[in-house]
C-alpha positions in Angstrom: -4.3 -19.8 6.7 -0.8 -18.9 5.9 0.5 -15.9 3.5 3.4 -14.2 3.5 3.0 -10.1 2.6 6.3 -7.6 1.3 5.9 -3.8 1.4 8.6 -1.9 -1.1 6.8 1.3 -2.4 8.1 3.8 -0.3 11.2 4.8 2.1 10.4 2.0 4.4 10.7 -1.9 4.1 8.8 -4.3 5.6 7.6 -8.5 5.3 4.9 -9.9 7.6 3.5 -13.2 8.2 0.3 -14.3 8.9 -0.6 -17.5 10.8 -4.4 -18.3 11.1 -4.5 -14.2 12.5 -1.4 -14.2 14.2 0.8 -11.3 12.0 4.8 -11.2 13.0 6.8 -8.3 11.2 10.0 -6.9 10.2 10.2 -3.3 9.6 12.9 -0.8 8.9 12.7 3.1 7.6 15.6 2.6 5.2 15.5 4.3 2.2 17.5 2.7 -0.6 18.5 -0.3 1.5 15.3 -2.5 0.2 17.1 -4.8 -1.8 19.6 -5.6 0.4 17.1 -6.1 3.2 14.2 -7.5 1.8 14.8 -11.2 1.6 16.7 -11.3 4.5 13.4 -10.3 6.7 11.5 -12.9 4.2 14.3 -15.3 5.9 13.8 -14.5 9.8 9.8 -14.5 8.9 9.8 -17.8 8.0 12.3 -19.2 10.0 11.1 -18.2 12.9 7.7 -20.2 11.9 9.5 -23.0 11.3 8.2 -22.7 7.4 8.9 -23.0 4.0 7.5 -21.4 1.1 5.6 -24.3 -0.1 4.1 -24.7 3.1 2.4 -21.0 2.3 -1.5 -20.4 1.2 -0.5 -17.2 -0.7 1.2 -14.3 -1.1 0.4 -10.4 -0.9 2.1 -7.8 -2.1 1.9 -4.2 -2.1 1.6 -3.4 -6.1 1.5 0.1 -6.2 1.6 3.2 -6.5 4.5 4.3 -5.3 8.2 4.5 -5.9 9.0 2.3 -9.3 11.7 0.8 -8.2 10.3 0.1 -5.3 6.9 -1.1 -6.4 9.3 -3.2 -9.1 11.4 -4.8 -6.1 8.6 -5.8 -4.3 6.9 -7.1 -7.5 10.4 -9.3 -8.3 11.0 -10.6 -4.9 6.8 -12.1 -4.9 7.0 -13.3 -8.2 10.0 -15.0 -7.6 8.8 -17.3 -4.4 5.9 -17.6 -6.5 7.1 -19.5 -8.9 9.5 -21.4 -7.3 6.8 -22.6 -4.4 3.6 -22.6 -7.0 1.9 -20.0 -4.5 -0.7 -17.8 -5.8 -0.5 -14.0 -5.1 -3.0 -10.9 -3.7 -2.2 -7.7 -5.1 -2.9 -5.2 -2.4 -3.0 -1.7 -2.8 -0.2 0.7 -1.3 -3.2 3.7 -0.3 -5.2 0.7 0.7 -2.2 0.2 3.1 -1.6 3.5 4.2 -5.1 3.9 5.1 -5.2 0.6 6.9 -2.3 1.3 9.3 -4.1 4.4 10.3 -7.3 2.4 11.3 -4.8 0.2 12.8 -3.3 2.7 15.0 -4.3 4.0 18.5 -4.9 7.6 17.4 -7.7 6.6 14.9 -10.9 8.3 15.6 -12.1 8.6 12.2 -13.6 6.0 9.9 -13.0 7.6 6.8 -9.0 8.2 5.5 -9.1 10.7 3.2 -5.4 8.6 1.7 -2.4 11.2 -0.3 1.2 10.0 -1.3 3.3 12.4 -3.1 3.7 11.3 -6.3 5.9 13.9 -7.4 5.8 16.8 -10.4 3.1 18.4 -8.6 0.3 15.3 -8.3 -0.3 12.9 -5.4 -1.9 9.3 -5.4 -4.9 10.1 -4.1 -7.7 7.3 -2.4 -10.5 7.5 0.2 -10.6 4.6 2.2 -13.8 3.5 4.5 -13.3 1.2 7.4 -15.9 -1.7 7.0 -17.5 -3.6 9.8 -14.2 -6.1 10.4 -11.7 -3.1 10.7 -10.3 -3.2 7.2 -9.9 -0.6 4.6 -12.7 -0.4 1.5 -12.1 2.1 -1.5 -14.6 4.5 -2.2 -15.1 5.3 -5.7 -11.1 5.0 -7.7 -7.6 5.4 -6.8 -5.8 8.3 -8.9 -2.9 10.1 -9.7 -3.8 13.8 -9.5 -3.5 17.3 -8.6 -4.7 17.9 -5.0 -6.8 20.6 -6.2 -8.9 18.7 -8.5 -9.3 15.3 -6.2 -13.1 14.1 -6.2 -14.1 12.6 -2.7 -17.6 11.5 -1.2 -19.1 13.6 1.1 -18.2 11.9 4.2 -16.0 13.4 7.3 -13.0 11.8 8.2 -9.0 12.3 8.6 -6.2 13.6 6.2 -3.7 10.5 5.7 -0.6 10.2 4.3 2.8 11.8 2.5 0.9 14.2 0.2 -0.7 15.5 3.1 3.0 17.1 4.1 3.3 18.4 0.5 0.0 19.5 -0.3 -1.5 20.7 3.2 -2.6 23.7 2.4 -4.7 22.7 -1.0 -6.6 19.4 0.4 -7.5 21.0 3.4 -8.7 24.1 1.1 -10.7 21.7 -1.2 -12.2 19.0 1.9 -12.9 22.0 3.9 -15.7 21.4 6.6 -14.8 17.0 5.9 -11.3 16.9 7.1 -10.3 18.7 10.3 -6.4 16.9 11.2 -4.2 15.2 9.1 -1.5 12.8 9.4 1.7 12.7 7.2 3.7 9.9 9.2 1.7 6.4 8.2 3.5 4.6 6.0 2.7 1.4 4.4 3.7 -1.4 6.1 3.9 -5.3 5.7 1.2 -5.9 8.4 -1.3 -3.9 6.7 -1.0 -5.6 3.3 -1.2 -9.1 5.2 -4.5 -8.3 6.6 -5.7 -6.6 3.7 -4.0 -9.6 1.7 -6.0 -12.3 3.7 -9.4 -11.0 3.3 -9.0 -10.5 -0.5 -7.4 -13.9 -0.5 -11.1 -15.2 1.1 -12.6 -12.9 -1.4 -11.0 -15.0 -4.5 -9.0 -11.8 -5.7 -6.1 -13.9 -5.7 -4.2 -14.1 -8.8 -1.3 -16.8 -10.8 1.9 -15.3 -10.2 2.0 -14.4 -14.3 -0.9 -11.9 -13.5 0.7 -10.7 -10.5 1.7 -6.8 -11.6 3.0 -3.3 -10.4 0.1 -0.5 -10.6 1.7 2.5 -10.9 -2.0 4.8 -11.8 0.2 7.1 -14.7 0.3 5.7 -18.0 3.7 6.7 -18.5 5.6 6.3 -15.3 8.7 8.4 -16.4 6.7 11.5 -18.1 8.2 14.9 -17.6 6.6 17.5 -16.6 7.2 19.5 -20.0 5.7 16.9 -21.8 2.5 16.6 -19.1 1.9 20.5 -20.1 2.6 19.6 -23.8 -0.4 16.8 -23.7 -2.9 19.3 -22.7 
């Protein structure tokens, strides 16, 4: 089994390949750089392998939420390989990535990731993640863009992930008190984590044709102000 993953959606930029398990990255905290370093990680990746795209099961791609452009560069650059190798893609889920990277990590000792990424004018993207019986990262109940003081969560004990957790500290830990005792603001999305996630999907038939293959950005109008958000209420 052979896919190819690209993460976009936030301040760091990443590509991983997976080879019957065997996951090689590249990764770079760049912000703003994605474009120009993107396909040129796509490049080592596969060259390295000794590949080419055709040779590829699938691809993965981390569709959101996130940063537009970013969840539109990562969106491009999969769509076009796509369609140029007639590969079929896995949408993967950016909090599904965050949350995986923390089960991933050393300093997991939770098996719940209660999942936040600041999704500016006063909301975050907001997931709980469970880690099943192979290690990987299942949603519990919906993803959603919201305020941290009205998020909805089962009643399950676990750790505080992600960016909103640095922005919005004080009001999840107010609203999961007695569920959430640390949190952890560095873990950001990476390629690996969409991989994995992007393999078992794959198995799972949530692959899609690349014309199917879309952003998910959770607000239904990405660019709303924050005037017209009080105006709509």
């Amino acid at each position: 089994m052979k896919i190819l993953a690209v993460e976009t959606s936030t301040d760091a930029c990443s590509a991983a390949l997976s080879i019957d398990g065997v996951i090689t990255e590249q990764f770079e905290l760049t912000p703003k750089e994605h474009t120009k370093l993107i396909l040129p990680m796509i490049e080592t990746l596969m060259a390295n392998a000794g590949l080419r795209p055709q040779q590829l099961d699938a691809l993965a791609f981390s569709c959101g939420p996130g940063s537009f452009t970013g969840v539109r560069i990562a969106t491009g650059v999969i769509q076009g390989i796509a369609f140029g190798a007639d590969l079929p893609v896995v949408p993967v889920s950016t909090l599904a990535a965050v949350a995986q990277n923390y089960f991933d990590s050393a300093d997991a000792t939770e098996n719940v990731a209660f999942t936040a990424m600041d999704a500016r004018i006063g909301e975050i993207f907001w997931g709980v993640y469970q880690r099943d019986a192979a290690g990987l990262a299942e949603l519990i109940g919906k993803e959603a863009v919201i305020l941290a003081t009205d998020i909805e969560f089962p009643a399950l004990k676990g750790a505080g992930i992600g960016s909103g957790w640095g922005v919005y500290g004080n009001e999840l830990q107010s609203r999961l008190a007695g569920y959430v005792h640390s949190y952890d603001v560095g873990q950001n999305p990476r390629a690996s984590a969409i991989v994995r996630l992007g393999v078992r999907d794959y198995h799972k038939g949530l692959a899609v044709p690349v014309e199917q293959a879309m952003p998910v950005y959770l607000r239904d109008k990405v660019a709303q102000t924050e005037a017209e958000r009080k105006q709509s209420k």
